[in-house]
C-alpha positions in Angstrom: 17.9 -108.3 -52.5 20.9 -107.9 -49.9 24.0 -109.5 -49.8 26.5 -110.7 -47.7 29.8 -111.7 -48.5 31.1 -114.9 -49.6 33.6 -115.2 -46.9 30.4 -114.3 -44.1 28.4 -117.2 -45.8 30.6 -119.4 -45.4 31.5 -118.5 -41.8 27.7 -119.2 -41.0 27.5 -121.9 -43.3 30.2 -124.2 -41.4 28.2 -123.4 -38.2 24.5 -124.5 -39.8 22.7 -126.5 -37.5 21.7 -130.2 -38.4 23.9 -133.5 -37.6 23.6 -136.9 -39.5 24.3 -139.7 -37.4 27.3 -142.3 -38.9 25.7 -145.5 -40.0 26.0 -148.3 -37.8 28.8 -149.9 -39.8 30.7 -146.5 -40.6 33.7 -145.6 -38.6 34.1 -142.4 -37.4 36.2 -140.0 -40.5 40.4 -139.5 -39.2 41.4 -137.4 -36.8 42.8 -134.1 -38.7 46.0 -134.9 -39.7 49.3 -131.7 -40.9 47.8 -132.4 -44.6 44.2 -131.6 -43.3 44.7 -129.0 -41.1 47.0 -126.9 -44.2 44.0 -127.2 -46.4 42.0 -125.8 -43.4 44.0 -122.9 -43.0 44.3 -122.2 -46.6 40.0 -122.5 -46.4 39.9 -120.2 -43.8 41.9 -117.7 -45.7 39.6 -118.1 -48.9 42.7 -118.5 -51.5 40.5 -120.9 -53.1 42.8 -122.1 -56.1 45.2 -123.8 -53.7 42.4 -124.7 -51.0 41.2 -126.8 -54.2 44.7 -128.0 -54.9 45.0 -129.1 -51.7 41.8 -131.1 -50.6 42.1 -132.6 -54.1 45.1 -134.1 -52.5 43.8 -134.8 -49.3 40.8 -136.8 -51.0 43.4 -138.4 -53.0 44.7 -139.8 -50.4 41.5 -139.9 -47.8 38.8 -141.2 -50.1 36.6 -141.9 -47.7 37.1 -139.1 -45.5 34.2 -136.8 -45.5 35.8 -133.6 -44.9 38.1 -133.7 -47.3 35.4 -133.9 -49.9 33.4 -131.2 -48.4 36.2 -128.9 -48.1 37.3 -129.5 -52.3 33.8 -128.8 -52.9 33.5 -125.3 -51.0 37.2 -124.6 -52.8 35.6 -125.7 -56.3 32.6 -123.7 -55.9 34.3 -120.6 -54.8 36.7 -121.0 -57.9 33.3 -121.3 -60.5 33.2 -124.9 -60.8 29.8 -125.6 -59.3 29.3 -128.5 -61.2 32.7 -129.9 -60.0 31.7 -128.9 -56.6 28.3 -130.4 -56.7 30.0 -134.3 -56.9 32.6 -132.9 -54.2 29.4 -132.3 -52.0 27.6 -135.7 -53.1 30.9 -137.5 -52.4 30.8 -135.9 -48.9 27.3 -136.4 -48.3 27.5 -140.5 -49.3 29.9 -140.6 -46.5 27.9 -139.2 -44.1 29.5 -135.9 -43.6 28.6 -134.7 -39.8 26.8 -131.9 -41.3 23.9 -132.6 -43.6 22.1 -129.1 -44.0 25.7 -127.5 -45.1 25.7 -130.2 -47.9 22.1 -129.1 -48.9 22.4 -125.1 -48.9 25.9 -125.8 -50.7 23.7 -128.4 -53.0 21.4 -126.0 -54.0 23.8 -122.6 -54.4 25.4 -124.6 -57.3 22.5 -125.7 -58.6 21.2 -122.0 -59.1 24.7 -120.8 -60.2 24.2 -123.7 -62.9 21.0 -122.0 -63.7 19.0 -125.2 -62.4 16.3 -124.0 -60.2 14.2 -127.0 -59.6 17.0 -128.8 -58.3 18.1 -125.8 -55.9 14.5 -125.3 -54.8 14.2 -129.6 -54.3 18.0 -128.8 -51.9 16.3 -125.6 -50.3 12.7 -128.0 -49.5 14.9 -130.4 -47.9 16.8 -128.0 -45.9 13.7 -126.3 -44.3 12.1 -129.8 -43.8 15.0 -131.1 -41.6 14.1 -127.8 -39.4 16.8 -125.1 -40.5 16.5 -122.2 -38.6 18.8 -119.5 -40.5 17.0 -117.7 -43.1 19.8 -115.0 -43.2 21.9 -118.1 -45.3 18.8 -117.6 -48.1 20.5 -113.9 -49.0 23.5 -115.4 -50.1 24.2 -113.5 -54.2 24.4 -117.4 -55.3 20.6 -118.1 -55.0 19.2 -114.5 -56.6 18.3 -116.4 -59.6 15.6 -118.4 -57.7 15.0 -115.8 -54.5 11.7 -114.5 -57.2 10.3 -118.0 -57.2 7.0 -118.7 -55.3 9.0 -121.9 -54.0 11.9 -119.9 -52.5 9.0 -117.5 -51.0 7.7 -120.8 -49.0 10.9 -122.4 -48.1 12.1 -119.1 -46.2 8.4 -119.0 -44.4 8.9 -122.1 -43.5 12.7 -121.7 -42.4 11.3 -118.5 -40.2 8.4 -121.0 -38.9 10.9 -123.4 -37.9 13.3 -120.1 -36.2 10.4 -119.1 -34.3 8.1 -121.7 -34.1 5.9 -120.3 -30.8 5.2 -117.4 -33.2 3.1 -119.1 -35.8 1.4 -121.6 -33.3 -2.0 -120.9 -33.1 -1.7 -122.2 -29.4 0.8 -119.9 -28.4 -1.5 -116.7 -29.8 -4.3 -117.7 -28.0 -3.6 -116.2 -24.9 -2.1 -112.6 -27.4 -5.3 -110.5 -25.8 -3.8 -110.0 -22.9 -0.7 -108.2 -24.5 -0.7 -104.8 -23.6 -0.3 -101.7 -21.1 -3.7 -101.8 -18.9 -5.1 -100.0 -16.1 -6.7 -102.1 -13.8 -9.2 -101.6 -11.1 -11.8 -103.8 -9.5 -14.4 -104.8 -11.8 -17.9 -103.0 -11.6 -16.6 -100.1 -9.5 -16.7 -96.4 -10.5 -13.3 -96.1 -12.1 -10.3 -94.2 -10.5 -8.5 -91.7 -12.0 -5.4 -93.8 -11.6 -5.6 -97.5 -11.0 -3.0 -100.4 -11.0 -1.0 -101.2 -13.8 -0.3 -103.9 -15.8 2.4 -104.3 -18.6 2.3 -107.3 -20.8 4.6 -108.3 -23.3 5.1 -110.7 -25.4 8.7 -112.3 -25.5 11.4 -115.1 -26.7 9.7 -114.9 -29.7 6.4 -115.4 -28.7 6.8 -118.3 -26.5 5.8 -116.6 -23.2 3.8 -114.0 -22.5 5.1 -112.0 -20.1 3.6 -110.2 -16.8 5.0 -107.1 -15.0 2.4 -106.1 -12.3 2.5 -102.6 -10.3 -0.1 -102.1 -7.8 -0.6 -98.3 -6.3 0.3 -100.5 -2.9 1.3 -103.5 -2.0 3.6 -106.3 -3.6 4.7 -105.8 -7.1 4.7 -109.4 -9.3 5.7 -111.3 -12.6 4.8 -113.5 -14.6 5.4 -116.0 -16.8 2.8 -117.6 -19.3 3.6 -120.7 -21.7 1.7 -123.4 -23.3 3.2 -126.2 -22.7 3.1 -128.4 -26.3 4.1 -132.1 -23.8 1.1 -131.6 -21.2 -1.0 -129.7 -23.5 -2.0 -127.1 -21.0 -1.1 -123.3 -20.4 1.3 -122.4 -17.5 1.7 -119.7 -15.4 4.7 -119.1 -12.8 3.8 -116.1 -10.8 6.0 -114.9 -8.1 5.9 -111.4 -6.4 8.2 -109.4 -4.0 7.2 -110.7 -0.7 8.4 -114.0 -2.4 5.0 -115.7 -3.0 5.2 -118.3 -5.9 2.0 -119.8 -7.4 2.5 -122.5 -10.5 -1.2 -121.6 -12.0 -2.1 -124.7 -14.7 -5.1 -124.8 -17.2 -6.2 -124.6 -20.2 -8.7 -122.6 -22.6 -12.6 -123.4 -22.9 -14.5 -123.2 -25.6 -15.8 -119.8 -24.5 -12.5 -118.5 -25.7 -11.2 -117.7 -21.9 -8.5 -118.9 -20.2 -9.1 -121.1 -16.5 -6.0 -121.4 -14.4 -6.3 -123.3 -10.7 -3.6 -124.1 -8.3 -2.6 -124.4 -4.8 -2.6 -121.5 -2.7 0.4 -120.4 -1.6 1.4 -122.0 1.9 -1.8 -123.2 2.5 -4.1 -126.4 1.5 -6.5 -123.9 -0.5 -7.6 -124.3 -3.9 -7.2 -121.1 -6.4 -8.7 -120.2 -9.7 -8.2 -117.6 -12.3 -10.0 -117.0 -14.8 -9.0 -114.1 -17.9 -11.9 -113.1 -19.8 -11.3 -112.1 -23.2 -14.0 -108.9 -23.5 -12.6 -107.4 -27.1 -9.9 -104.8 -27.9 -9.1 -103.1 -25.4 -10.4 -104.8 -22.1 -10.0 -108.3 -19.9 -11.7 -109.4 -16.9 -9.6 -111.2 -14.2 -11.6 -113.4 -11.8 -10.3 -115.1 -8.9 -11.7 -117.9 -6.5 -10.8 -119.2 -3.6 -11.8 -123.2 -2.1 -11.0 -123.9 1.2 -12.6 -127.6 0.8 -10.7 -129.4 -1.5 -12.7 -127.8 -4.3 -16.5 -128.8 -3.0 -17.2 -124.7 -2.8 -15.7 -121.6 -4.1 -16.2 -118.0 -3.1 -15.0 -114.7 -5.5 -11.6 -113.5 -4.0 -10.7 -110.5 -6.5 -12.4 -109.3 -9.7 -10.4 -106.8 -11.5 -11.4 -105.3 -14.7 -7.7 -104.5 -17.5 -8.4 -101.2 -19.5 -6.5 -100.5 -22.1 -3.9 -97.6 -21.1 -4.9 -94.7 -24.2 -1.6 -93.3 -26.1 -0.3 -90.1 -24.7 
């Protein structure tokens, strides 16, 4: 398994996602005071031994600030007294330290280095269940006693679920069959040598699917293609280069094709589009045009996508 260094960890650690909110009747922990911000420094340069020396002062004198707590324990653990460290970390966490997922990935690296899986995994559950996103903290050398449990194995699928959540959304991937490089000419025609082309990617981590259309002539155009999870319908934002924008919305049929309509561009006309998922390596694209408010519709393109062959 690879490693990273303690000092990296701990970088990434401090800047973990996940706030807890104070309780209603808790006061917000002290500014940083000289005493605080030594112990900091000291932190920052990992000379654990009198890091620990000096948030054991701090929290001496700041029992109920939360910092001071979680600082001690990150100084204990790096010193080899996990156990020490885990009621450092339970102290900080009982008063309400701002940062609830460091508390549980620092939870469960001394529970493995104390050789007590269950209770790592139980910290590691918790920390992909509040949403974590950084699965690169789960390499750390202090969980390799637990990385070979089937436990672990879910808890970083699910941490990579929550990093990339369009990516495992079955919505999301419906519309996949249109990824791809694609020669595309009008549907039923003999076939050109060369016709116009299509690339379509998908990107931010599968969250939109991505247009870049090149016609032999004419106006080259984007697009951009999301579901949107509020409205529960699938989006397009088209725009080319004579500066034509078209918002498409709609949704997928049982059919297993996608139906787009929307107002024509600087007009009162209606619009549709229609992709028709035809198997591997091909996709119909039909277009209508209502100039009655939607009583009648007549064909306005029909292109057929071939799938561009590797060179």
């Amino acid at each position: 398994m690879k490693t990273i260094s303690r000092i990296a960890i701990l970088a990434v650690a401090l800047c973990a996602i996940g706030t807890a909110a104070l309780r209603a009747d808790q006061s917000p922990p002290p500014p940083q005071a000289a005493q605080e911000q030594a112990a900091g420094k000291l932190l920052q340069a990992s000379d654990w031994p009198n890091a620990a020396v000096a948030y054991q002062a701090l929290a001496a004198k700041e029992a109920e600030n939360p910092r001071a707590w979680f600082g001690l324990g990150v100084a204990l653990h790096e010193t080899g007294k996990y156990a020490d460290a885990i009621d450092a970390f339970l102290k900080a966490e009982a008063r309400q330290y701002i940062n609830a997922n460091q508390i549980r990935f620092r939870l469960a690296r001394a529970d493995a280095k104390l050789g007590r899986a269950d209770q790592a995994l139980a910290e590691l559950e918790r920390l992909a269940a509040s949403g974590f996103t950084n699965a690169t903290l789960l390499q750390s050398a202090d969980l390799s006693s637990v990385a070979t449990d089937a436990r672990f194995a879910a808890v970083t699928a699910q941490i990579n679920r929550n990093a990339k959540p369009c990516e495992s959304d079955p919505l999301f991937r419906k519309f996949d069959f249109w990824i791809g490089d694609w020669d595309v000419q009008p549907t039923g025609a003999p076939r050109a040598p060369v016709g116009a082309g299509s690339k379509v990617e998908k990107i931010l981590d599968g969250c939109v699917i991505f247009e870049n259309w090149t016609p032999p002539g004419g106006r080259a155009g984007k697009s951009f293609n999301s579901y949107n999870t509020a409205k529960k319908q699938w989006e397009q934002y088209w725009v080319d280069a004579g500066g034509q924008i078209t918002f498409y919305v709609g949704n997928f049929r049982d059919d297993g094709n996608l139906y787009y309509e929307a107002d024509q561009f600087g007009s009162s006309n209606r619009i549709r589009m229609t992709f028709f998922n035809q198997g591997a390596d091909q996709v119909r694209q039909l277009g209508h045009l209502s100039t009655d408010g939607g009583k009648t519709w007549t064909v306005s393109f029909d292109l057929t996508y071939v799938r561009k062959k590797p060179i």
